[in-house]
C-alpha positions, 0 to 999 in steps of 0.5 A: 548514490548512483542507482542502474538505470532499471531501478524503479522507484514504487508508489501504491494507493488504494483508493475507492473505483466508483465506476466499478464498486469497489476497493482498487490498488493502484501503484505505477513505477517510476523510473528514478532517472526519468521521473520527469516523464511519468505520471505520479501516484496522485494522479492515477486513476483509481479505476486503472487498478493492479488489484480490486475488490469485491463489489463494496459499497462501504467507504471503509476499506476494513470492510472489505478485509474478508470479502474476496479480493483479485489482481488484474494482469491485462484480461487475466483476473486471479484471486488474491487467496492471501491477501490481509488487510490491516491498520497498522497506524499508530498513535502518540497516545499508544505507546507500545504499538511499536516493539518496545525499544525497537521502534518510535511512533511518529506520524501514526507510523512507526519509525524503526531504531537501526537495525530494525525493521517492519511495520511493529520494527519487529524484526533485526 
């Protein structure tokens, strides 16, 4: 499939800033036509974040889920009023994580039947 030449692939991470204390999340755009020149997702540096935390010294992200979060555009910090963290992972073992008939869980994820989607295939 031929793709424009201002498609971006997208990759995230959140991962845990030392330097700042806090919970970072990090994501650089790829350029599918160029990926042979931009860094990947591995090897960004988690201090170099889109988003961050309160200071957290918890190594469970999940603590931070009520504590407030803000996102960084240059000098600018907002707080994040929306944000919800969540685990959405899944187990072989949990059988009706995934909308029953909609979805299969694999990988502690759930793979979708077509025509379905998000992150439960809770949606047509």
């Amino acid at each position: 499939e031929r793709r424009p030449n201002n498609v971006y692939d997208r990759s995230a991470k959140l991962s845990y800033c030392a330097n700042q204390r806090a919970w970072t999340l990090t994501y650089v755009e790829e350029n599918i036509h160029d990926r042979d020149n931009n860094i990947t997702i591995e090897e960004q540096d988690p201090c170099s974040f889109k988003a961050v935390s309160s200071e957290s010294i918890s190594f469970d992200i999940l603590d931070t889920a009520d504590s407030q979060w803000y996102s960084v555009a240059g000098a600018i910090t907002v707080p994040l009023n929306h944000l919800r963290l969540q685990c959405y992972d899944c187990s072989n073992t949990l059988d009706d994580f995934c909308a029953p008939g909609q979805g299969t869980c694999v990988a502690n994820r759930c793979v979708c039947n077509d025509g379905w989607y998000g992150l439960r295939c809770e949606f047509r």
